[in-house]
N, CA, C and O atoms as CSV, one atom per row, in Angstrom:
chain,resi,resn,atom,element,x,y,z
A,1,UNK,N,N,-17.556,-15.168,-7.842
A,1,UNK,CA,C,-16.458,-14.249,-8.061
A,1,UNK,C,C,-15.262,-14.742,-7.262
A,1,UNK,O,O,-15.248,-15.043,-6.068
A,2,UNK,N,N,-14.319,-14.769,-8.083
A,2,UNK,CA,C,-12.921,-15.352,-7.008
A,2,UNK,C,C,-11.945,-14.405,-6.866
A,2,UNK,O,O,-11.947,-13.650,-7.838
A,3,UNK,N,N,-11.031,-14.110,-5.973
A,3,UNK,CA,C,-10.437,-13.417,-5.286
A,3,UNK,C,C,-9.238,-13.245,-5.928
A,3,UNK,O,O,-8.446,-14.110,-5.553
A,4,UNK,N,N,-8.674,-12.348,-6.899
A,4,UNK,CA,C,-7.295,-11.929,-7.331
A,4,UNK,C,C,-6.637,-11.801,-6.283
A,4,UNK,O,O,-6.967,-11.404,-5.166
A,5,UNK,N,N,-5.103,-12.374,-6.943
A,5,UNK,CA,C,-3.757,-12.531,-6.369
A,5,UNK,C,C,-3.391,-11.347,-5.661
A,5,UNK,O,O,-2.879,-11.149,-4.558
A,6,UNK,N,N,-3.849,-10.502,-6.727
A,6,UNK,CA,C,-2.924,-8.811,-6.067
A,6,UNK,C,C,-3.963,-8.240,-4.767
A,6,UNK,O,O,-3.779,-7.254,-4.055
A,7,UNK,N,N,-5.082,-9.204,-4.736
A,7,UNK,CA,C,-5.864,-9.065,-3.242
A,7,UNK,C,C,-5.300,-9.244,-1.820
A,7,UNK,O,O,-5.395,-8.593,-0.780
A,8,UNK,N,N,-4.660,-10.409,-2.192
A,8,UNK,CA,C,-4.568,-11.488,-1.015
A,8,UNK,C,C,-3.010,-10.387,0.091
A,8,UNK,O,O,-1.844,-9.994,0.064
A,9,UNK,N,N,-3.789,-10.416,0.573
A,9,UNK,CA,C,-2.072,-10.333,1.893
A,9,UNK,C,C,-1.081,-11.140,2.201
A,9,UNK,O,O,-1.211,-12.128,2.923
A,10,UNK,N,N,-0.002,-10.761,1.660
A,10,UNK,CA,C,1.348,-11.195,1.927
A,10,UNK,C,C,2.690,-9.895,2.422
A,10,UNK,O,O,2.852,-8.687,2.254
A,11,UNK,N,N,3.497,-11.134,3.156
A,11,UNK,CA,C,4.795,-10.426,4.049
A,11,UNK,C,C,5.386,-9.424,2.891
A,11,UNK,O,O,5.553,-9.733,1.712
A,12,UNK,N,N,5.663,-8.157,3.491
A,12,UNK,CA,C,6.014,-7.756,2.432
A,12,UNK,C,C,7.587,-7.571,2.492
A,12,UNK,O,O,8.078,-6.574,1.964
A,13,UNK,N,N,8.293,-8.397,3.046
A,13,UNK,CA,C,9.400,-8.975,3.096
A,13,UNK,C,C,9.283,-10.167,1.621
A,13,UNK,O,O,9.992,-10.340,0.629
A,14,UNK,N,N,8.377,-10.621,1.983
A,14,UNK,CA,C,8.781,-12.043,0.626
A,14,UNK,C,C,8.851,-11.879,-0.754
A,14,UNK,O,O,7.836,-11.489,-1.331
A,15,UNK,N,N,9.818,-12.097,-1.359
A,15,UNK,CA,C,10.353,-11.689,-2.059
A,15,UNK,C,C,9.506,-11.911,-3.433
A,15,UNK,O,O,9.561,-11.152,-4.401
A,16,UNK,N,N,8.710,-13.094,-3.341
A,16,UNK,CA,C,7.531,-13.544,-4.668
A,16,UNK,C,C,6.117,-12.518,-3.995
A,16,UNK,O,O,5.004,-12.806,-4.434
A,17,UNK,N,N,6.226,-11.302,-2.900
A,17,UNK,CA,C,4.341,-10.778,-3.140
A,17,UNK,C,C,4.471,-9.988,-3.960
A,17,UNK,O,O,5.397,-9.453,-4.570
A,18,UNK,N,N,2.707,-9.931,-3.902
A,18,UNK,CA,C,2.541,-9.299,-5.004
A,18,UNK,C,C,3.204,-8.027,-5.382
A,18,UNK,O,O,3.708,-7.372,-4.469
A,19,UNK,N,N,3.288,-7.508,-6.811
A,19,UNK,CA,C,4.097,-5.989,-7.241
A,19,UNK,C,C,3.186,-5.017,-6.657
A,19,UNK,O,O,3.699,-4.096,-6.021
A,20,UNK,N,N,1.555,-5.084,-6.797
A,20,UNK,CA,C,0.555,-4.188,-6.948
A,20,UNK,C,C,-0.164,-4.511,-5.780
A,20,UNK,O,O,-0.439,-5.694,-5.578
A,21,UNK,N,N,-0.550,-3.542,-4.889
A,21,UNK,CA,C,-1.364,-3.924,-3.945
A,21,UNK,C,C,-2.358,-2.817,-4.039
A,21,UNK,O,O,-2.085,-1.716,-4.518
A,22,UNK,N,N,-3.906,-3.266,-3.404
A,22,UNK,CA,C,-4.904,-2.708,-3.406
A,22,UNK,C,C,-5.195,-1.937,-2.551
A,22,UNK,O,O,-4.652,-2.141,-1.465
A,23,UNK,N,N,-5.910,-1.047,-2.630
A,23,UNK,CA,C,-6.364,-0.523,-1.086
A,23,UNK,C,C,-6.726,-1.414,0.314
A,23,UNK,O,O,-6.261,-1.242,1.440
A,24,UNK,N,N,-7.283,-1.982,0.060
A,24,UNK,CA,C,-7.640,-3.268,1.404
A,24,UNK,C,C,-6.116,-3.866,1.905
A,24,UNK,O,O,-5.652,-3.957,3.041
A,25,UNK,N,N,-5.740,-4.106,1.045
A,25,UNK,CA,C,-4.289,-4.701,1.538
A,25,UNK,C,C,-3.551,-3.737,2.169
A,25,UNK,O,O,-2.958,-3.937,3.229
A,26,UNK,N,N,-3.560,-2.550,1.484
A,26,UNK,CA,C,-2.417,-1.129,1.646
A,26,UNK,C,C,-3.194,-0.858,2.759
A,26,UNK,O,O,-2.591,0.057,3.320
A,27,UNK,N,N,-4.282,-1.151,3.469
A,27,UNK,CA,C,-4.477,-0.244,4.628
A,27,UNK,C,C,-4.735,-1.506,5.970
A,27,UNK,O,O,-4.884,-1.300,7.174
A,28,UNK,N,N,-4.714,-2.875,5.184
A,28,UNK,CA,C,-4.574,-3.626,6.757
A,28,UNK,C,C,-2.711,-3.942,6.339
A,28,UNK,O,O,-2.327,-4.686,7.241
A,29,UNK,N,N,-1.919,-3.758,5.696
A,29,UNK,CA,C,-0.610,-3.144,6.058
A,29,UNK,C,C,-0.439,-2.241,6.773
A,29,UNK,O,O,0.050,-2.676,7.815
A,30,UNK,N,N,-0.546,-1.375,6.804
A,30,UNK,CA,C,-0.189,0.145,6.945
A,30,UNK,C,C,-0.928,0.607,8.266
A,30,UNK,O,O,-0.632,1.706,8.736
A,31,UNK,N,N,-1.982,-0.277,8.953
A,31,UNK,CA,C,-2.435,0.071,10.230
A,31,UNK,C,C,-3.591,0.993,9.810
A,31,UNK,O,O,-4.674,0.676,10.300
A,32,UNK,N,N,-3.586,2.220,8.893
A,32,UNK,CA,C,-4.097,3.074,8.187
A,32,UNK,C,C,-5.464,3.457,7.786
A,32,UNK,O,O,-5.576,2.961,6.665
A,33,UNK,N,N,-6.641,4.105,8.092
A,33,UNK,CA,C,-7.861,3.982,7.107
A,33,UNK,C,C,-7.677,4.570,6.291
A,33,UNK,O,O,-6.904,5.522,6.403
A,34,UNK,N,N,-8.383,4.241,4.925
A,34,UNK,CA,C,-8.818,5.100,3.745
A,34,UNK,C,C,-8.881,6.222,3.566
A,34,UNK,O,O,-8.568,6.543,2.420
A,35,UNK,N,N,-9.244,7.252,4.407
A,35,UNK,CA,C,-9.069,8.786,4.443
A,35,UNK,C,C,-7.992,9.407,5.173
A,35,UNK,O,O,-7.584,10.568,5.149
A,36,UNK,N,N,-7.636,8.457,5.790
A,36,UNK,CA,C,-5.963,9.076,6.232
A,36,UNK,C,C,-5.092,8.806,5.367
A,36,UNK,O,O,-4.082,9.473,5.140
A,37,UNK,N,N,-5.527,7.522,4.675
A,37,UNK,CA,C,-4.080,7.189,3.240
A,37,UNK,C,C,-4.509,8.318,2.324
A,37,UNK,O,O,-3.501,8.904,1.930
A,38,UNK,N,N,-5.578,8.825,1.856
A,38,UNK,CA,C,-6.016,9.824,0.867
A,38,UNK,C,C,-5.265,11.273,1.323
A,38,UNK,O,O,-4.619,12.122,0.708
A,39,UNK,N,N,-5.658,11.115,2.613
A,39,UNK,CA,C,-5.391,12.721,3.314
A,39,UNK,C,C,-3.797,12.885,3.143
A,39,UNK,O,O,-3.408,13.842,2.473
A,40,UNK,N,N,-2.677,11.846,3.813
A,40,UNK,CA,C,-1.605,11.839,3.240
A,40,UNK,C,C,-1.058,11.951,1.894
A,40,UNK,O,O,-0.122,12.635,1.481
A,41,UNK,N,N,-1.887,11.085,1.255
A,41,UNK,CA,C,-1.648,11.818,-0.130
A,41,UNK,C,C,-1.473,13.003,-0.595
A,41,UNK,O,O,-0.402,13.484,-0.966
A,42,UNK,N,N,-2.487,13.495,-0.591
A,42,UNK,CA,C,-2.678,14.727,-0.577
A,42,UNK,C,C,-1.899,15.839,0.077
A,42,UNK,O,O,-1.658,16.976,-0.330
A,43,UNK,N,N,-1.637,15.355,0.960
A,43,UNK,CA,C,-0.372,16.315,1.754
A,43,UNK,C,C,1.225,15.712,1.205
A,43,UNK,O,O,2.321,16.033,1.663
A,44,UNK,N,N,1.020,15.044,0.428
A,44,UNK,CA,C,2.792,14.597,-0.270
A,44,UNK,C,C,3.119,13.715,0.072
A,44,UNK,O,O,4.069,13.157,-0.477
A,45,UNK,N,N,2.040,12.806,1.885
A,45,UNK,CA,C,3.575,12.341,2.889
A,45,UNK,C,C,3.153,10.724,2.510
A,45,UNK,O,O,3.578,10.028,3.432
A,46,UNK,N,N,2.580,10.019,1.651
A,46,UNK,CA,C,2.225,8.934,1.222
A,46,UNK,C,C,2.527,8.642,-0.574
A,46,UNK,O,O,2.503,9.530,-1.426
A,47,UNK,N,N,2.845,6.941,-0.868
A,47,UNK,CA,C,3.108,7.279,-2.084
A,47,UNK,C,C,1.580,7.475,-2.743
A,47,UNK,O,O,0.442,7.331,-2.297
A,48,UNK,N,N,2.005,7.781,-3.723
A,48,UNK,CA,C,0.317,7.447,-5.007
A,48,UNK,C,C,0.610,6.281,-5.872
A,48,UNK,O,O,1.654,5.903,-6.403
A,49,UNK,N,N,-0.623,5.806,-5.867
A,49,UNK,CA,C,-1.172,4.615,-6.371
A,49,UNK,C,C,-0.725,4.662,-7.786
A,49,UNK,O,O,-0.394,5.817,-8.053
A,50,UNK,N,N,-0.577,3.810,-8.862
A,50,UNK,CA,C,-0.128,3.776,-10.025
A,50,UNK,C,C,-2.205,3.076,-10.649
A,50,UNK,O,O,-3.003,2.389,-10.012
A,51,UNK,N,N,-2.311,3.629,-11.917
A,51,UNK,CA,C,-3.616,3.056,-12.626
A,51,UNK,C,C,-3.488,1.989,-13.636
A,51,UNK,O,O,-3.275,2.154,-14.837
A,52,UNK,N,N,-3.653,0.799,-12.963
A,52,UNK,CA,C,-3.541,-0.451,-13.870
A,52,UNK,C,C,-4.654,0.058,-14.694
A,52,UNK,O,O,-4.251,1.028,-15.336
A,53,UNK,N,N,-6.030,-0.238,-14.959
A,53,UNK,CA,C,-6.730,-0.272,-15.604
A,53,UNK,C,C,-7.367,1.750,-15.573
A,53,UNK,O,O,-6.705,2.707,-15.172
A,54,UNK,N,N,-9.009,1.769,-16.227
A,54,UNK,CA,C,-9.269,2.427,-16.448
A,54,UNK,C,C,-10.139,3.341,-15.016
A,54,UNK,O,O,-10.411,4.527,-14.828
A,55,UNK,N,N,-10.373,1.976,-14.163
A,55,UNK,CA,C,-11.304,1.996,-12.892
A,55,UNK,C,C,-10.587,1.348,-11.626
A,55,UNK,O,O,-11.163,1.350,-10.538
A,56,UNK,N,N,-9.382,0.819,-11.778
A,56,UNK,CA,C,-8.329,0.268,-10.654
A,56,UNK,C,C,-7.265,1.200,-10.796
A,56,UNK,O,O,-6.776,1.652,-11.831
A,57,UNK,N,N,-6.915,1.469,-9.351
A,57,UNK,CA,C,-5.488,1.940,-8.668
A,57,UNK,C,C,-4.750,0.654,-7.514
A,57,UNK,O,O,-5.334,-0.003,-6.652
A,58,UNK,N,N,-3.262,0.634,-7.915
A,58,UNK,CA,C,-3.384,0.074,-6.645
A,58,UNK,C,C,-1.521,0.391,-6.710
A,58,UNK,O,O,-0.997,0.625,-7.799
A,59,UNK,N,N,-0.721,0.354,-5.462
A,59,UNK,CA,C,-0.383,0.579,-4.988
A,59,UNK,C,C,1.327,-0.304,-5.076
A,59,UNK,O,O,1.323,-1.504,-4.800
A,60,UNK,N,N,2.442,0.250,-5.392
A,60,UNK,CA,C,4.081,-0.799,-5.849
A,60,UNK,C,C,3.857,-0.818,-4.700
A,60,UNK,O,O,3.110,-0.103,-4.031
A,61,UNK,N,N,4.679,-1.875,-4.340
A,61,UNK,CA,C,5.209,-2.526,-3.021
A,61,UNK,C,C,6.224,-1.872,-2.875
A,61,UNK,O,O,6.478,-1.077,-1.969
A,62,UNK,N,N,6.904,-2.196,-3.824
A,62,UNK,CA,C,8.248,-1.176,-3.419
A,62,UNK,C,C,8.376,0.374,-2.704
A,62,UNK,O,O,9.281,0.823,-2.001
A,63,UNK,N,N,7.067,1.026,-3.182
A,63,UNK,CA,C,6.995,2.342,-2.630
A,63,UNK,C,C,6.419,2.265,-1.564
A,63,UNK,O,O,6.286,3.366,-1.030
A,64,UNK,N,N,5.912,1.224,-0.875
A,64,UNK,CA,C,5.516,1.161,0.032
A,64,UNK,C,C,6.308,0.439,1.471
A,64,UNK,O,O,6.138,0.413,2.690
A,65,UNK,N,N,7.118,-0.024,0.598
A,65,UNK,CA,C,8.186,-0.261,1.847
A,65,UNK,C,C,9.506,0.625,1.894
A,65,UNK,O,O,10.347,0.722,2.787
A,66,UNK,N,N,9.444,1.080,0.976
A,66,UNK,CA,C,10.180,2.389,1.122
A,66,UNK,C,C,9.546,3.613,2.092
A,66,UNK,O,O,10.101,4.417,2.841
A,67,UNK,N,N,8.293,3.415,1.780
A,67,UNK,CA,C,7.430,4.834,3.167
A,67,UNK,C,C,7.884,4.375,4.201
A,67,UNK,O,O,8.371,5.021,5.129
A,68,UNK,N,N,7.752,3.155,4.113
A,68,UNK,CA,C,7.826,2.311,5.513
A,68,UNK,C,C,9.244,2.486,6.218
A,68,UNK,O,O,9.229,2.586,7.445
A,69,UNK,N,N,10.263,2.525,5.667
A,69,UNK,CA,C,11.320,2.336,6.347
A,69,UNK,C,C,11.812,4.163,6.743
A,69,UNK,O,O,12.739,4.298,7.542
A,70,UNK,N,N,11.342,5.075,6.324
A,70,UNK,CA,C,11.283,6.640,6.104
A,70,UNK,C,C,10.736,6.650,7.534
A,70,UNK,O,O,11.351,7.258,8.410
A,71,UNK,N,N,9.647,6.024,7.786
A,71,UNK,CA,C,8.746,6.523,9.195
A,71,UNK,C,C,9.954,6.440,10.260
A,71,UNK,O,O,10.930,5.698,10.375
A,72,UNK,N,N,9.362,7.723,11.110
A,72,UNK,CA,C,10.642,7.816,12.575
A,72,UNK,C,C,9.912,6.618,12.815
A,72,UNK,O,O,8.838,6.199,12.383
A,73,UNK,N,N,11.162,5.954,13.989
A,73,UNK,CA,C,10.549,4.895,14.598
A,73,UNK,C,C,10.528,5.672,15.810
A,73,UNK,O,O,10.991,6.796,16.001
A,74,UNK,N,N,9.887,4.861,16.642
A,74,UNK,CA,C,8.608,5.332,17.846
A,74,UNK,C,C,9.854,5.141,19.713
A,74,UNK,O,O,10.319,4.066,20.091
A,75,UNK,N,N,9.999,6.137,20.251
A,75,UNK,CA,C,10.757,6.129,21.317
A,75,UNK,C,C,10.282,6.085,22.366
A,75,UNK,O,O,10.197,7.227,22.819
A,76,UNK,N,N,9.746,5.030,23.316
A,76,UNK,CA,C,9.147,5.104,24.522
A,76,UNK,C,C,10.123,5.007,25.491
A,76,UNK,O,O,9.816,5.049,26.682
């Protein structure tokens, strides 16, 4: 079995990654586990996944660096 493109981790600055990202990717981005990205969901404060297929979700980049730039940044 070989490893799809929309798997692999890339900057999400660069302008060629992938459109669609997966859960594995969306959560070693995002610092995040799986039930906290769900739980946010669910509470509004995360985007939702778009359904390529019938049994895959995965995740625009774009909406995801858009969450990203929304987050307060951190004041020590």
């Amino acid at each position: 079995m070989t490893t799809d493109a929309i798997d692999q981790p890339r900057s999400l600055a660069e302008p060629s990654a992938t459109l669609f990202l997966r859960i594995g990717v969306v959560m070693r981005l995002t610092g995040l586990g799986r039930s906290t990205i769900y739980r946010l969901m669910a509470d509004e404060e995360f985007p939702s996944p778009v359904r390529l297929t019938k049994r895959v979700v995965a995740w625009r980049r774009s909406d995801l660096e858009r969450w990203s730039e929304a987050r307060p940044k951190a004041t020590h």
